[in-house]
C-alpha positions as CSV (number, residue, x, y, z in Angstrom):
1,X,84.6,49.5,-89.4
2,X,81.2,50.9,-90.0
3,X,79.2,52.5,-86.9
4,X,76.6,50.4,-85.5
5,X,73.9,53.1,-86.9
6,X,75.4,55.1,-89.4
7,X,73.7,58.7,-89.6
8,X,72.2,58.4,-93.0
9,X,70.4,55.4,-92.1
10,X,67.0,56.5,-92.6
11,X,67.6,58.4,-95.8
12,X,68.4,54.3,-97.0
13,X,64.8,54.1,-95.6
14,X,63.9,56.6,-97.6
15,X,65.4,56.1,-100.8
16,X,63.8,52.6,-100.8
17,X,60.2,53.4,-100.0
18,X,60.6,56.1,-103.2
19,X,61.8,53.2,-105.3
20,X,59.8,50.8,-104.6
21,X,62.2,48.3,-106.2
22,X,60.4,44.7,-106.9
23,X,62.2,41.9,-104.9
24,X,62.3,37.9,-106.8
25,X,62.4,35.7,-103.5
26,X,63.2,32.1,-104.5
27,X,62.5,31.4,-100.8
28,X,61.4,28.6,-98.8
29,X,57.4,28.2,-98.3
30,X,57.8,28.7,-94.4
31,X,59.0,31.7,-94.6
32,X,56.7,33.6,-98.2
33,X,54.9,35.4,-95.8
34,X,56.6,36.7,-93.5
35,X,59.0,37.6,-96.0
36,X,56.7,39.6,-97.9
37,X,55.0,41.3,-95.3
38,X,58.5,42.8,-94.6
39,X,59.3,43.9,-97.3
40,X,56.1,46.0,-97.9
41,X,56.3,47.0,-94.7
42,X,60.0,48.8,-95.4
43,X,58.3,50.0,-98.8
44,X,59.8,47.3,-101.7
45,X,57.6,44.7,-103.4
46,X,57.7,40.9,-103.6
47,X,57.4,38.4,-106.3
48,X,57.4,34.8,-105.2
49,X,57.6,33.2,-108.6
50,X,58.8,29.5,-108.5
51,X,57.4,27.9,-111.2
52,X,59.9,26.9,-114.2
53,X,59.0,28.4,-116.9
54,X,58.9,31.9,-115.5
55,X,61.4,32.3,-113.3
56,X,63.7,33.3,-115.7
57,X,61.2,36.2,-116.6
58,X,59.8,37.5,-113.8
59,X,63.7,37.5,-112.2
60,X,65.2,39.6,-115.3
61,X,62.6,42.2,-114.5
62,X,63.2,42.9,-110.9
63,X,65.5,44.7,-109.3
64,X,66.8,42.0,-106.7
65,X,67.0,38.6,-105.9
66,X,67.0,36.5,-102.7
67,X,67.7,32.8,-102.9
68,X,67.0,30.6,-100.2
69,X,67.6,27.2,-100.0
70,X,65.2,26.1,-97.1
71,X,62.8,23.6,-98.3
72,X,64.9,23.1,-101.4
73,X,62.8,21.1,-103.9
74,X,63.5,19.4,-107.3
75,X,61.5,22.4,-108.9
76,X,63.2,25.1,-106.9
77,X,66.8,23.2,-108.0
78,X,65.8,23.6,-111.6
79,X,65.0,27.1,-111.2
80,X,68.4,28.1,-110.1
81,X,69.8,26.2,-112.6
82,X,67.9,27.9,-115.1
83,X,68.8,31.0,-113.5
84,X,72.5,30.2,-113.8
85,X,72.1,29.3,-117.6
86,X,70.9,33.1,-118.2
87,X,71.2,36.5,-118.3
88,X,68.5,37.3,-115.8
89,X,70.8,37.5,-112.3
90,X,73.4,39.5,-114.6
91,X,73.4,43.2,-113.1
92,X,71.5,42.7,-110.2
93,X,72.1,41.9,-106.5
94,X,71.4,38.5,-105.4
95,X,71.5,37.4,-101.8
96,X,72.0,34.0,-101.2
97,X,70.5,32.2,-97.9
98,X,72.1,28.7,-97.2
99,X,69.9,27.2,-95.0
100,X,71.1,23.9,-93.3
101,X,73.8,23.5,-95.9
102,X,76.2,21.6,-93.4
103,X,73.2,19.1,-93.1
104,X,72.6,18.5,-97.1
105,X,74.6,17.4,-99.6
106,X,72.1,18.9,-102.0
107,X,71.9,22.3,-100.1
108,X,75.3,22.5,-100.6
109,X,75.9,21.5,-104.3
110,X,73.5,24.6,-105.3
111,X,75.0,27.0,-102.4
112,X,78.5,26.7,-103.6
113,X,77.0,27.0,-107.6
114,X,75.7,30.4,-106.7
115,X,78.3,31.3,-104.4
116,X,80.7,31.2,-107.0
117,X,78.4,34.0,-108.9
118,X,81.1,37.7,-108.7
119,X,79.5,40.1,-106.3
120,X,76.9,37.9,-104.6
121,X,76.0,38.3,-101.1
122,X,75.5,35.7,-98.6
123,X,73.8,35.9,-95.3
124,X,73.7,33.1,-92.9
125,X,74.2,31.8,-89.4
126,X,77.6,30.9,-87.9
127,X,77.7,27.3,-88.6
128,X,76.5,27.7,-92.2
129,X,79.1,30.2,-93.4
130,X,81.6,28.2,-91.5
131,X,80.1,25.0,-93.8
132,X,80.3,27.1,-96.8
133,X,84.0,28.1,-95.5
134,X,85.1,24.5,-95.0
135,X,84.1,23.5,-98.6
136,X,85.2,26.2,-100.2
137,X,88.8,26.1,-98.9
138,X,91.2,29.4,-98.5
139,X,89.9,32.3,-99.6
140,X,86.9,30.5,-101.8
141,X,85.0,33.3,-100.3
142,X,86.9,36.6,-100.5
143,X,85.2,37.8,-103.7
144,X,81.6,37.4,-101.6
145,X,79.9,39.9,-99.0
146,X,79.4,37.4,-96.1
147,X,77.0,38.4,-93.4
148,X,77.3,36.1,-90.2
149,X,74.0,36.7,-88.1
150,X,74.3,36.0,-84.4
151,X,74.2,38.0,-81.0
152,X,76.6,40.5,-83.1
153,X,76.0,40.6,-86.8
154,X,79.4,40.4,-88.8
155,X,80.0,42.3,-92.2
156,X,82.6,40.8,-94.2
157,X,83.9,41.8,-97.7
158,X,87.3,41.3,-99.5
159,X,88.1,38.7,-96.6
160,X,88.0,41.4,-93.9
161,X,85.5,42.4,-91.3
162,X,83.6,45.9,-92.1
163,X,80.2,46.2,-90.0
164,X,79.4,44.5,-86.7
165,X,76.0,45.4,-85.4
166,X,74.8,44.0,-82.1
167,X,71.4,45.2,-82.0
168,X,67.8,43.5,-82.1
169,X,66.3,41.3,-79.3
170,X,65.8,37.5,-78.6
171,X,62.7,37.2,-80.0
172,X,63.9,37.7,-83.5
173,X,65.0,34.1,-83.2
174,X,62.0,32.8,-82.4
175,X,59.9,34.0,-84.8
176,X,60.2,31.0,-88.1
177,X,60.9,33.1,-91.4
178,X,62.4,36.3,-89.6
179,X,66.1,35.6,-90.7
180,X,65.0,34.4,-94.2
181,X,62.7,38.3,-94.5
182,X,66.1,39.6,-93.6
183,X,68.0,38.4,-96.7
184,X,65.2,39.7,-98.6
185,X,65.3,43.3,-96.8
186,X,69.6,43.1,-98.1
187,X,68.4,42.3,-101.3
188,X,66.0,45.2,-101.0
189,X,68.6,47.8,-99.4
190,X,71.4,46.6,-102.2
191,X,69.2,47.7,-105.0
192,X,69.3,50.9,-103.8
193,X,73.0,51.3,-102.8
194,X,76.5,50.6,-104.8
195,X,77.7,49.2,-101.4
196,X,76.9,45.6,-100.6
197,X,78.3,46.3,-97.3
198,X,76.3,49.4,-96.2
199,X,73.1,47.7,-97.9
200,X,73.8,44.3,-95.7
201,X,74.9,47.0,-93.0
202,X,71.5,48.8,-93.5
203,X,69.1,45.9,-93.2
204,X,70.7,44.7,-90.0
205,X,70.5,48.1,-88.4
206,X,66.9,48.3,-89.7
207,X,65.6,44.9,-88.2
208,X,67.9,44.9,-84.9
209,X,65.9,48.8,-84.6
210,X,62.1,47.5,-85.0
211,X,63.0,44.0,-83.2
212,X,63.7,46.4,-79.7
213,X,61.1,48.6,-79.9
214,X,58.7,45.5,-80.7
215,X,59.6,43.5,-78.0
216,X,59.2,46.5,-75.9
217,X,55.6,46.2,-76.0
218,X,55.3,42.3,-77.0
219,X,54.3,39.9,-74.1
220,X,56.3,36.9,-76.1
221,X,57.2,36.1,-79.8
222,X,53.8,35.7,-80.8
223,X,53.1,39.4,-80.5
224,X,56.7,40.4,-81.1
225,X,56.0,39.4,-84.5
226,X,52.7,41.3,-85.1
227,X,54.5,44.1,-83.1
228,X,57.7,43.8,-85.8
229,X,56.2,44.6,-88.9
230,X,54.3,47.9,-87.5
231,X,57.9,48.9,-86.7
232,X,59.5,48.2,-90.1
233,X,56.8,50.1,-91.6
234,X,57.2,53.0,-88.9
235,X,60.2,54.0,-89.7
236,X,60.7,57.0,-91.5
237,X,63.3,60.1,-92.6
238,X,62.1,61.7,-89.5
239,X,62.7,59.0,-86.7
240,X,65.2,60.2,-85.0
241,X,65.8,57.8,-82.7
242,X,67.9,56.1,-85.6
């Protein structure tokens, strides 16, 4: 099992801030912002395209994807199906965030459409993978990274367990968007490592990190949040407290 900060942690920090990679985020309109403030603040770029007739495009030209079901609409629907008709997820990470999929029917149709992608990554809460579990049946999932957030993070990949991480503070989960940015920042990590693990592995390490030393000086999760993004963007090759 992978240590809870591996030594080379901030050389991943590194190596993303030099590449700059461009992240597609088919995400949910509560969480664009946030979202893309994290990401620039760890040194990738966002693209929010959801529009039709150019998702396609502007997703075949970046180097990642994040898709998130939250506020799933008809037009968001018929860009993942377009997606899945063409070549533009093909060689790529893609993360995908199941929000409330044991609540929607709908959520749940397009999760287990994408989940069924080879190599795809899937971050989400305890009852949602267990959702996604349940429907798939067996091992439906083996062939997928699975990353179970929680008060300890799980890392899962070939149907075993590889990373737990138990950092990060209460206030992440009070600040609306702040898991959804974190699917993004694995989509960000993974485009920069061969290892879906240590780029899930990486992201968690990354946000549990900034979310202490935020709430160290935050008086609630108003500030935390304000207080989170400095810290993503503060951390460097040199910080050794990593």
């Amino acid at each position: 099992m992978q240590s809870l900060r591996p030594k080379d942690l901030t050389n991943r920090c590194a190596n993303l801030r030099a590449s700059a990679p461009r992240i597609q985020c088919l995400t949910n309109t509560v969480a664009q912002a946030i979202t893309a403030n994290c990401l620039h603040a760890l040194g990738a770029r966002a693209s929010m395209a959801t529009h039709a007739d150019e998702i396609v495009a502007m997703t075949a030209s970046a180097q990642a994807v994040v898709i998130n079901l939250g506020t799933i609409d008809a037009a968001r629907l018929d860009g993942i199906e377009r997606l899945l008709a063409s070549s533009a997820l093909d060689g790529k990470p893609v993360v995908l965030d199941p929000v409330f999929v044991q609540h929607s029917p709908v959520r749940m149709a397009a999760a287990l459409r994408l989940a069924r992608r080879p190599g795809i990554v899937i971050k989400g809460n305890s009852a949602e993978i267990a959702a996604l579990r349940t429907a798939f049946g067996g091992a439906g999932l083996a062939t997928c990274t699975l990353i179970t957030t929680g008060a300890v993070d799980r890392v899962e990949a070939n149907g075993r367990l590889c990373a737990e991480i138990g950092s990060g503070h209460p206030f992440m989960a009070q600040v609306t968007g702040l898991g959804c940015a974190l699917g993004a920042a694995i989509a960000a990590f993974a485009s920069v490592s061969n290892s879906p693990v240590e780029a899930a592995a990486t992201a968690l390490d990354v946000f549990g990190l900034a979310g202490e030393r935020a709430a160290a000086e935050s008086r609630g999760p108003g500030s935390f949040a304000v207080h989170f993004i400095d810290h993503l963007a503060a951390i460097d090759v040199k910080d050794r407290a990593l």
